[in-house]
N, C-alpha and C positions, 0 to 999 in steps of 0.2 A: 377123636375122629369126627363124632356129629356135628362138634364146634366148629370147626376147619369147615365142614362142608355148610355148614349155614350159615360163615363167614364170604365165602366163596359165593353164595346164592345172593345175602345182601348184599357184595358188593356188585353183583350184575345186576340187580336192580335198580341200581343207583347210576350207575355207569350207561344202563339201559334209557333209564330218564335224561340223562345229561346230553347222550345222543340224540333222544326225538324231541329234545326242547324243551318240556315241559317242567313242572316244579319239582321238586324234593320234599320231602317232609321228615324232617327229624324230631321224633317225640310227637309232642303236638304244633312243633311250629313249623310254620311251610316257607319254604324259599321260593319266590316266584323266580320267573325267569327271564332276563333280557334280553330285549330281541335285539341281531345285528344291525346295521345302515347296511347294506349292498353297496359295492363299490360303484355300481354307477349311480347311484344316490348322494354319495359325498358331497359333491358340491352343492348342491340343494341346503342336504341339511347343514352344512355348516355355517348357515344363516342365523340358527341359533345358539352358536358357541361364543363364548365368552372372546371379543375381539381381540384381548392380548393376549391369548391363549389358539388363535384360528390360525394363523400359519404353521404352527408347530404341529398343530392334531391333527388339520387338515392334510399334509405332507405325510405323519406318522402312519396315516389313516389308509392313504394313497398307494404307502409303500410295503402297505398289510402287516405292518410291523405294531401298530396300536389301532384295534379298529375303533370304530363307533358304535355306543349303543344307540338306542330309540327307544321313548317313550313319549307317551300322547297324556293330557294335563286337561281333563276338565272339570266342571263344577258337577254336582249330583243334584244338588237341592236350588232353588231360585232361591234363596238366601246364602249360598251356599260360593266359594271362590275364595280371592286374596292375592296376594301377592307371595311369591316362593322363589328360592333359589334351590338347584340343585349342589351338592359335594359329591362328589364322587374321589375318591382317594384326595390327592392334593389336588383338584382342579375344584371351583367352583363358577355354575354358570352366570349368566349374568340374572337378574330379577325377573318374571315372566309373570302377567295379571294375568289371572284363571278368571275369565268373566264367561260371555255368550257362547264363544265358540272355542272345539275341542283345540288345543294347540302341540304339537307333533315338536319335540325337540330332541337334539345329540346330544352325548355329554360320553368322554371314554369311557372305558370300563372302569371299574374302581377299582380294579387288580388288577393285577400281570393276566394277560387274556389265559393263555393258558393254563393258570391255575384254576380257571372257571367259575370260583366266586367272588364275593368280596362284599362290601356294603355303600349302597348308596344313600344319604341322608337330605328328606325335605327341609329346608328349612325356609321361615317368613313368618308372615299371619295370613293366615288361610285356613277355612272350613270346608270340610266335605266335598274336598276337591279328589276326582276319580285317579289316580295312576295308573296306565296302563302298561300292565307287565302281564305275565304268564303265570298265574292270574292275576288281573288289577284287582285293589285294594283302593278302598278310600283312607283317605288319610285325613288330621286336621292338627295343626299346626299353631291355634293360638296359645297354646301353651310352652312353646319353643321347639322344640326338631320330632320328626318323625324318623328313625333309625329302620332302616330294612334289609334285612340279610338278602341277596341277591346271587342266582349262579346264572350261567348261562354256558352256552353248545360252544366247546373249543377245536369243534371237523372243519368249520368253512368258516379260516380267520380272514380271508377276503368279499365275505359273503355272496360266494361264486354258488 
């Protein structure tokens, strides 16, 4: 009966984070969290989707059936930058230089939206370049991919 009931409690609190957006934490590892594109943002952002891949996401995107994340890409240190590519499930974006200024890009979710997590992975050569998620995380990448468990809010899949 006690198990039941503080199975029942941890899962509202998980449930509870998943709806106000913010991270998870399981054990000691935390899942930051992805923030949606707004649909009237769409075309904006798909300035930085992978071109053979931008009609498809773009439309899926439109039709709230696959929305878009967001995340913003800068350096921390004045030594600090590179060059990265995002994966996100089977999509990869296109190369993006993390130098002077922050750079704001899409990329779909890396799951079925609905199932609300999934993993997004840096990959390039780059240092102490910032991710911005829910919470960002610096990452660095000259040793080959940064891997990041990811969840994100499955209430507003048109980011209405």
């Amino acid at each position: 009966m006690i198990a039941a009931i503080g199975g029942v409690v941890a899962a509202g609190v998980v449930a509870g984070t998943l709806l106000l957006g913010g991270s998870e934490k399981t054990g000691t590892v935390e899942r930051p969290a992805l923030s949606l594109v707004k649909a009237s943002d769409i075309d904006k952002a798909s300035g930085t989707v992978a071109p053979e891949e931008k009609d498809k996401v773009v439309e899926e995107a439109k039709a709230c059936r696959a929305p878009l994340a967001s995340m913003r890409l800068s350096k921390t240190t004045a030594k600090g930058g590179g060059v990265v590519r995002i994966r996100a499930g089977n999509y990869l974006s296109p190369a993006f230089t993390v130098a002077d200024g922050p750079i704001v890009v899409a990329v779909p979710f890396p799951g079925p939206y609905e199932a609300g997590k999934g993993e997004i992975v840096i990959e390039g050569a780059a240092k102490d370049v910032f991710v911005q998620l829910n919470p960002g995380l610096t990452v660095d990448t000259t040793e080959g991919v940064k891997r990041i468990p990811v969840i994100w809010d499955t209430s507003k899949p048109c980011g209405a």
